[in-house]
C-alpha positions as CSV (number, residue, x, y, z in Angstrom):
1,X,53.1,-191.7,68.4
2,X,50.4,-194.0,67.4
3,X,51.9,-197.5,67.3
4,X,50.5,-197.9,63.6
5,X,51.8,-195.8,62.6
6,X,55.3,-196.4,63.5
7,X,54.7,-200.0,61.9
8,X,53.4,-198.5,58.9
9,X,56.5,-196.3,58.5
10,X,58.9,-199.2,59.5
11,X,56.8,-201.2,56.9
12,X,57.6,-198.6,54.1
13,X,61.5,-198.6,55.1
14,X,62.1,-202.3,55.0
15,X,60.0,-202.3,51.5
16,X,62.2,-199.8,50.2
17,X,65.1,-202.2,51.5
18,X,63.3,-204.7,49.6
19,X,63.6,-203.3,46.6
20,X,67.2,-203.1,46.3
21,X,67.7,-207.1,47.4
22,X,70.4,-207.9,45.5
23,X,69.2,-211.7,45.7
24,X,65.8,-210.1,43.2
25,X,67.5,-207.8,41.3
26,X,71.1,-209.5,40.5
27,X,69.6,-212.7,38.4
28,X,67.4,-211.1,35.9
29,X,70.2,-209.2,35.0
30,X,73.4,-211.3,34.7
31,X,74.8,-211.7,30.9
32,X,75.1,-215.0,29.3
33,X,77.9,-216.9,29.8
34,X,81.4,-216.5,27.7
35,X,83.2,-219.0,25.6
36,X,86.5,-218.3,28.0
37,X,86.7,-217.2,31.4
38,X,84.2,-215.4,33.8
39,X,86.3,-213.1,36.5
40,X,83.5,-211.4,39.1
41,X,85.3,-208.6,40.8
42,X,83.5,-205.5,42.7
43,X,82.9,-203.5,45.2
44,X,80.5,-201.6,47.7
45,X,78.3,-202.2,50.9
46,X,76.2,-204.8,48.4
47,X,79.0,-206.2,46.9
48,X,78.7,-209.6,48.8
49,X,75.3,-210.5,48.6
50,X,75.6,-209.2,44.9
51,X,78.3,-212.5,44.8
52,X,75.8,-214.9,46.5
53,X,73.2,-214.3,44.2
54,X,75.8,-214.2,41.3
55,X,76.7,-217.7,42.5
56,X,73.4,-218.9,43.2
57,X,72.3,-218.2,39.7
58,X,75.0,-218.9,37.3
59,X,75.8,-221.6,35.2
60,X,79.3,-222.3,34.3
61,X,82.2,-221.7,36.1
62,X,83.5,-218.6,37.5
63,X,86.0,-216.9,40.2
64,X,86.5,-214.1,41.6
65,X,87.1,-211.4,44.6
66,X,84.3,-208.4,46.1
67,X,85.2,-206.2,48.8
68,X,82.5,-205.0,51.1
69,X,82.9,-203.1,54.4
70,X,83.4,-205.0,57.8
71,X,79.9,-206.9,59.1
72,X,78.4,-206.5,55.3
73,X,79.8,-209.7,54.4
74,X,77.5,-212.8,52.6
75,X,78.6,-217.0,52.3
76,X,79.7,-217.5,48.9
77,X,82.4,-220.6,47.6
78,X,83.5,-219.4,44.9
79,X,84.1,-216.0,44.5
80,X,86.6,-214.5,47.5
81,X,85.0,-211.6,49.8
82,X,87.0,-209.7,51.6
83,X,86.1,-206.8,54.5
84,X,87.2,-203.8,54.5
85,X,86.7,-200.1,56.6
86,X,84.3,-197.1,55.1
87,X,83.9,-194.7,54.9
88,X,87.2,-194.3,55.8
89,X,89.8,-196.8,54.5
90,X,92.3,-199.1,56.0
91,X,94.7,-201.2,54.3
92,X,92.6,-204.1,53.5
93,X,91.3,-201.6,50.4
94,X,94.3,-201.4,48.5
95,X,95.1,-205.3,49.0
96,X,91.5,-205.8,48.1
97,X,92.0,-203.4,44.9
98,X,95.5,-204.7,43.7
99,X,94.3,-208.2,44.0
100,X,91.0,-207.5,41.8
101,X,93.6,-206.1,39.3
102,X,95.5,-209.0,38.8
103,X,92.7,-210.7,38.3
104,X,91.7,-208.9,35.5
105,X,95.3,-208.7,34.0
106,X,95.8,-210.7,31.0
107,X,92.2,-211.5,30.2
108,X,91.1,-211.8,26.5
109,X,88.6,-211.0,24.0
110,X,86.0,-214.0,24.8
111,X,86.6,-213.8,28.4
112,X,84.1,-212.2,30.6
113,X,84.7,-209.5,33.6
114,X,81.3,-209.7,35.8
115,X,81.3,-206.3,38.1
116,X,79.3,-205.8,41.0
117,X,79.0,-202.7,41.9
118,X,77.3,-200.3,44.5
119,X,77.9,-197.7,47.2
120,X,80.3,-197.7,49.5
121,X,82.9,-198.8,46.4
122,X,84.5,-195.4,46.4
123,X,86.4,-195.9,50.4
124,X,86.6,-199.5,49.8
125,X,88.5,-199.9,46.5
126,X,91.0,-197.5,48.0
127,X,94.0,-198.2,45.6
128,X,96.7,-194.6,45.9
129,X,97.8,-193.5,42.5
130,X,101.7,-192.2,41.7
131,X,103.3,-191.1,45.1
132,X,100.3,-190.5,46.8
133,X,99.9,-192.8,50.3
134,X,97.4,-194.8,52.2
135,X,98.0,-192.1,54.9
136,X,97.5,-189.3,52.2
137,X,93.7,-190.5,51.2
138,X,92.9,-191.2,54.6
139,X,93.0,-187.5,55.5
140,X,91.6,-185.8,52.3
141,X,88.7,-188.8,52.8
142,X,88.3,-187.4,56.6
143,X,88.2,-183.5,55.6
144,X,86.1,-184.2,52.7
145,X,83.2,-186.2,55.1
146,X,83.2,-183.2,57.4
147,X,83.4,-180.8,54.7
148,X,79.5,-180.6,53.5
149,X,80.6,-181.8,50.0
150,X,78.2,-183.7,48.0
151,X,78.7,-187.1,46.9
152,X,79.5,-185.8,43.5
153,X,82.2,-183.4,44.8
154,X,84.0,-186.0,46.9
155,X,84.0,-189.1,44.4
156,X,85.6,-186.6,41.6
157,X,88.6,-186.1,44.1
158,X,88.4,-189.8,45.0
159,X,88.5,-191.2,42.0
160,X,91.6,-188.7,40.2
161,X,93.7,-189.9,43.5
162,X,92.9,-193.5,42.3
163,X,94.3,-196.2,40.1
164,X,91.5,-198.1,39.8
165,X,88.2,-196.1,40.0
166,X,87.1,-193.7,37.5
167,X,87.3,-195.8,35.1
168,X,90.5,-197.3,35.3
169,X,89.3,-201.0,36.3
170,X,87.7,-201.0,32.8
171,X,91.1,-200.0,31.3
172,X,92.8,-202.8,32.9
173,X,90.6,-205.5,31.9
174,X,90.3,-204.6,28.1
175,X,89.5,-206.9,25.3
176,X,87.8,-208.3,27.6
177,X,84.0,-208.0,27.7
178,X,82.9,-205.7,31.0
179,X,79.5,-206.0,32.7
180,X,78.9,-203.8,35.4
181,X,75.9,-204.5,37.6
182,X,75.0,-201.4,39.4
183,X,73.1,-200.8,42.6
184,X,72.9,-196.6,42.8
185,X,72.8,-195.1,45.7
186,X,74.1,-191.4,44.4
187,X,71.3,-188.7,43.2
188,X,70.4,-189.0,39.8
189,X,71.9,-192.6,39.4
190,X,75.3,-190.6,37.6
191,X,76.9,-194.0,36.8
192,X,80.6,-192.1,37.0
193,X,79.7,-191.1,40.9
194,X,78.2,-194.3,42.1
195,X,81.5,-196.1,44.3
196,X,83.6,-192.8,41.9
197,X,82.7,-195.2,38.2
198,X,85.9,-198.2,38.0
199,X,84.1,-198.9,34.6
200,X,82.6,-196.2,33.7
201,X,84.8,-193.3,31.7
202,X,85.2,-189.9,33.4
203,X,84.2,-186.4,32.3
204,X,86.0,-184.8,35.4
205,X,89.3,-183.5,35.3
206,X,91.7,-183.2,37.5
207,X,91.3,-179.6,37.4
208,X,87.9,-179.8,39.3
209,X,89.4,-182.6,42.0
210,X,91.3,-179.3,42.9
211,X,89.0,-176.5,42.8
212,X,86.9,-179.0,45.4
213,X,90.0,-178.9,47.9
214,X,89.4,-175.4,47.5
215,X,86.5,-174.7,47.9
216,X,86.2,-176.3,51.0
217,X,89.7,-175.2,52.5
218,X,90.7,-178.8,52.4
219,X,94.5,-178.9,52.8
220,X,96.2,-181.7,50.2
221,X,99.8,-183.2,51.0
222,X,102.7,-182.4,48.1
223,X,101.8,-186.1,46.5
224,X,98.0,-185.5,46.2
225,X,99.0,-181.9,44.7
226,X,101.4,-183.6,42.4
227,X,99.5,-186.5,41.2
228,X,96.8,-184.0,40.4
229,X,98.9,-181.8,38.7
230,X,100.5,-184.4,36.2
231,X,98.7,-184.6,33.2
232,X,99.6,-188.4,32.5
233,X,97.5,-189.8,35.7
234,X,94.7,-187.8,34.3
235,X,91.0,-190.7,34.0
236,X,90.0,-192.6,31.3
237,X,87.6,-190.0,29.3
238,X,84.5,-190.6,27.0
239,X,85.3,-192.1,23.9
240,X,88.3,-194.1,24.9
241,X,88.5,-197.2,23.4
242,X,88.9,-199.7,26.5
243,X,85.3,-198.8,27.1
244,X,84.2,-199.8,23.6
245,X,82.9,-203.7,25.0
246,X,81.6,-202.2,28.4
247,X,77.9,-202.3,29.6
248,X,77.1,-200.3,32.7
249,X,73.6,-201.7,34.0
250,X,71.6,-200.1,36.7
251,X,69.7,-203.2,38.3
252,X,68.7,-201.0,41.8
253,X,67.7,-197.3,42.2
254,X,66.3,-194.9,44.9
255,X,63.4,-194.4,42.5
256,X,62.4,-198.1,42.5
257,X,62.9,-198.2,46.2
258,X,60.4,-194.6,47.0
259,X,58.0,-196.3,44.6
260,X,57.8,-199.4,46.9
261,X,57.5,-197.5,49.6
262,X,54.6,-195.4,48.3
263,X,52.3,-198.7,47.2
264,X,52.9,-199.9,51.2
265,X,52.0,-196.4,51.9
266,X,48.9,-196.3,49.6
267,X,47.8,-199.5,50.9
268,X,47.2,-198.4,54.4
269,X,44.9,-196.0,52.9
270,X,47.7,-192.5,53.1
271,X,48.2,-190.6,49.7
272,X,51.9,-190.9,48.6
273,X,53.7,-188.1,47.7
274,X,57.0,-188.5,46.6
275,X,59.1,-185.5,46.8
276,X,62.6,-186.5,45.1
277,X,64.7,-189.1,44.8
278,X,67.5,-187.0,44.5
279,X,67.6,-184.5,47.3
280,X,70.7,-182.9,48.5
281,X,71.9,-180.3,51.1
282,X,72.4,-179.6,54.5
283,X,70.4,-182.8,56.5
284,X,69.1,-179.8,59.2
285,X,68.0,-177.1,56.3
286,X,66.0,-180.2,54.6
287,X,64.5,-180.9,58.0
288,X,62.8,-177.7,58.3
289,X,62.2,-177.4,54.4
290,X,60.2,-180.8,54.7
291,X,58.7,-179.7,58.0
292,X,57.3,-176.7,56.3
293,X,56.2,-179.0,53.6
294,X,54.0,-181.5,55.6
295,X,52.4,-178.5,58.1
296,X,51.2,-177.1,55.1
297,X,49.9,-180.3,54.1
298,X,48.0,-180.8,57.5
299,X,46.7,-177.2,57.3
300,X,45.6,-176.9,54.0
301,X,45.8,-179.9,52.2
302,X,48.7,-178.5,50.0
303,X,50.6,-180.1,47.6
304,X,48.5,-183.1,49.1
305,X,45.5,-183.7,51.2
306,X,45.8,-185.8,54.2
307,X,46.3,-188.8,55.3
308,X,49.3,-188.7,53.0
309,X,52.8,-190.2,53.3
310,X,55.9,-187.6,52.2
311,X,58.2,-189.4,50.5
312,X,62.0,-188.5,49.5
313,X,65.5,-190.0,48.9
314,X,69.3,-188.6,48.2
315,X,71.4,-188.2,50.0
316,X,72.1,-185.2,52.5
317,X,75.1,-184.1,54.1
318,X,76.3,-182.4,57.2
319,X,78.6,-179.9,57.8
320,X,80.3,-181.0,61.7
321,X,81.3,-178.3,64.1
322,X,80.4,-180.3,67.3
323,X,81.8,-183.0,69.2
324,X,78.4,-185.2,69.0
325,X,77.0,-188.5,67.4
326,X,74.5,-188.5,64.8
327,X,74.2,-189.2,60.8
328,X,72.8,-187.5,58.6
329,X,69.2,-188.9,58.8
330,X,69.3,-188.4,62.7
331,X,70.4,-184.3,62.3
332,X,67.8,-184.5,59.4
333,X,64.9,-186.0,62.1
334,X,66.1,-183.6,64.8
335,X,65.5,-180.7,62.8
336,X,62.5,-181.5,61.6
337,X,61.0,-182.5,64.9
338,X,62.1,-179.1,66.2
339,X,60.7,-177.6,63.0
340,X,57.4,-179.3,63.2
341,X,56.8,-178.5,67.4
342,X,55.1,-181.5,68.5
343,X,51.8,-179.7,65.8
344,X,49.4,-181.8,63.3
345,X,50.0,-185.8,64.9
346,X,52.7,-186.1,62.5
347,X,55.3,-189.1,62.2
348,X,58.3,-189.9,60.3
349,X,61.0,-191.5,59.9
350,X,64.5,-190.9,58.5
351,X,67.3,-193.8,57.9
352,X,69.7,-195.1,55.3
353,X,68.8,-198.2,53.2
354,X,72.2,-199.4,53.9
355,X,71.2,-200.1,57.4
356,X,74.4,-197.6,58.8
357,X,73.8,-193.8,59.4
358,X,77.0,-192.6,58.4
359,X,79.2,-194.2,60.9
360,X,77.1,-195.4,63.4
361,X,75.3,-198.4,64.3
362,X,71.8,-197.6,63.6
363,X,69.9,-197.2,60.1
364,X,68.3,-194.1,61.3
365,X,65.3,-193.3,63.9
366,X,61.8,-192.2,64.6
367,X,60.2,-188.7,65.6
368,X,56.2,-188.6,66.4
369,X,54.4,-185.1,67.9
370,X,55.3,-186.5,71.6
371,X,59.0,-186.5,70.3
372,X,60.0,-182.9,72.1
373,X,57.8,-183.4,75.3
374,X,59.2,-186.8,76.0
375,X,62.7,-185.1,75.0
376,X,61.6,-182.4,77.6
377,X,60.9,-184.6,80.6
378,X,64.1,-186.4,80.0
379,X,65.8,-183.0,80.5
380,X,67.3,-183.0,77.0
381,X,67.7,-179.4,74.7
382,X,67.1,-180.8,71.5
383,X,68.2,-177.2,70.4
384,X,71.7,-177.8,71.9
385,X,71.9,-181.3,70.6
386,X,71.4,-180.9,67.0
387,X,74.0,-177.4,66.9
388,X,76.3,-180.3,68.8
389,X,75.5,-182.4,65.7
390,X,74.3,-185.1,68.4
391,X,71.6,-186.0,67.4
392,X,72.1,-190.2,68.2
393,X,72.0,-189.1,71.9
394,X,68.8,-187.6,71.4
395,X,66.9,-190.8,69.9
396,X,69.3,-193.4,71.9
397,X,68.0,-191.8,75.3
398,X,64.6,-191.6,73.5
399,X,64.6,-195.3,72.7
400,X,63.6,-194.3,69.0
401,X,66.7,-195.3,66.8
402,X,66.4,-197.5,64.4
403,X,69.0,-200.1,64.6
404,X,68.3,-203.0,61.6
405,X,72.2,-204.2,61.1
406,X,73.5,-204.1,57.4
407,X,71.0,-204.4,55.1
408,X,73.8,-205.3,52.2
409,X,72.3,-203.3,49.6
410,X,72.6,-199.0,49.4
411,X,70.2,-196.9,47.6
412,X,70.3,-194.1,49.1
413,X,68.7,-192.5,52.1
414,X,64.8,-193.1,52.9
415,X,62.7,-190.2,54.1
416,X,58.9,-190.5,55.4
417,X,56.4,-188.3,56.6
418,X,53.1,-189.3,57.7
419,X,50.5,-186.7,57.9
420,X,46.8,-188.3,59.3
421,X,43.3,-187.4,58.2
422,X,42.5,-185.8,61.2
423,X,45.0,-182.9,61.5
424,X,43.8,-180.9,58.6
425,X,41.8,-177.5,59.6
């Protein structure tokens, strides 16, 4: 792979990273200050560095608690962070979430609640409902990651096995007034999905959190059944009245991030072409859908003539049935790479803006056309890797993983594809 092109694809990563800093994007947001108290509470992978810049920027006095996962954490005085595990949880959750809700107890009318919000929030504000355990949401949390649901699927079980997401943290601190700032990183920015809603009211029912256990054959414990059966532990729905002084604000999107990335792209003199910010699926079927996409491109300058940059965001998922390593934006880069066959000169590079590929330690990695021969002389089958869902081993032997550390912000998965002048016929 050309070396400029690695940098320019590296460059369009970190400015989609960029983007989503909560230290630009927290201040021109926060509300004015109350005539009584300000409580900051929240949760997610940005949740700390949302606090710094809360802290940074605000005048008056506050206090508070986040919870972010382990390493994501930020300096702050005044407002308490605490780590916790994702995606699946551990018990510093559910002392993270009881603590943030007697913090909100008792507040008033002219008292301020401050939420910071972004992904990750779901696994870290992990507070069991009714009977249900710590043990019980650990397991329906692990089926449900090696499932293939969508986002949307496993933060509607999430949240009706909670008692403080789906919109239940905005319940608990009525009168008071609620402003959630939000950093999506969920396709099409649903505020109810993003860490499963804690102030935003819920449409689901509890009725759907089951047919999702069924549909993917995920067995539930007699609690999890219970709780969901029992019409009193049902969310907070539109039109309740604890969400009357609530203001959901979306200060970070995917969008936002794929159009920074396209004015790096443009800049280097490559067309941008932004698929989707909200793709979904299987990460190895939208490797070869994306594969077919740019070949087509090179060939016949279709749906955009080269040099141009292929853009796209979402979030992907992957069904395991092997034993490997690998994210989803490592299975997504395998397939593609074996999709595109070393043809056209074509780059890319796959990794989440979070800086963590599912549970690993790198963001994501890089393919270029000498990806498979290099894979080749190394006496790797790519072919046997990927169906292994090991697609890590692949780019770790390869040298090609992208390892940044947490970024401490989420929106969403990057995707780029860089198609040069050259290889057009």
């Amino acid at each position: 792979m050309a070396a400029d092109h690695r940098a320019l694809l590296r460059a369009m990563f970190d400015a989609a990273v960029n983007a989503a800093a909560p230290a630009l994007c927290v201040p021109p947001c926060l509300p004015a200050p109350p005539k009584g108290r300000t409580i900051v509470v929240g949760a997610g992978k940005a949740a700390a560095a949302m606090a710094a810049a809360v802290e940074a920027h605000w005048q008056g006095p506050l206090e508070g608690l986040v919870v972010t996962r382990y390493g994501h954490s930020a300096p702050t005085t005044r407002i308490k962070v605490v780590e916790a595990s994702h995606p699946v949880p551990d018990v510093a959750g559910p002392a993270a979430a009881r603590a943030i809700l007697d913090l909100v107890k008792g507040v008033g009318p002219d008292d301020l609640v401050l939420c910071l919000i972004s992904g990750g929030g779901s696994a870290l504000l992990a507070l069991p409902d009714g009977d249900i355990t710590l043990a019980d949401k650990q397991a329906i949390n692990r089926a449900l990651l090696r499932s293939g649901a969508h986002i949307g699927e496993m933060n509607c079980v999430r949240k009706h096995l909670s008692a403080i997401k789906g919109g239940r943290l905005a319940v608990a601190a009525a009168p008071a007034r609620v402003v959630s700032l939000i950093i999506s990183d969920v396709p099409g920015d649903d505020l109810s999905v993003i860490a499963s809603g804690p102030t935003v009211p819920d449409a689901t029912t509890q009725a759907d959190a089951l047919a999702v256990l069924q549909k993917y054959g995920i067995e539930a414990s007699p609690a999890v059944l219970k709780q969901l059966a029992n019409p009193a532990a049902e969310t907070p729905k539109p039109g309740d009245a604890s969400f009357v002084n609530v203001a959901n604000i979306l200060i970070a999107t995917p969008q936002g991030s794929l159009e920074a990335a396209a004015k790096v792209a443009e800049q280097a003199g490559f067309a941008p072409l932004i698929l989707g910010n909200a793709i979904e699926g299987e990460a190895r079927e939208c490797g070869i859908v994306h594969a077919g996409i740019a070949l087509q491109a090179a060939g016949f300058g279709q749906p955009a003539a080269p040099p141009c940059a292929i853009i796209s965001g979402g979030e992907t998922t992957v069904t395991v049935r092997g034993k490997g390593r690998g994210g989803r934006n490592a299975e997504f880069l395998l397939s593609l790479a074996i999709a595109l066959g070393g043809r056209a000169n074509i780059s890319a590079l796959a990794a989440d803006t979070d800086g963590i590929d599912g549970s690993e330690d790198n963001a994501g990695a890089i393919i270029g056309p000498d990806t498979l021969r290099r894979a080749a002389a190394a006496g790797v089958d790519v072919v046997k890797h990927l169906a292994n869902n090991d697609a890590y081993t692949v780019f770790s032997g390869l040298g090609d993983l992208i390892v940044t550390g947490p970024t401490r912000t989420n929106v969403n998965d990057f995707r780029a594809i860089l198609v040069p002048a050259w290889t057009r016929q």
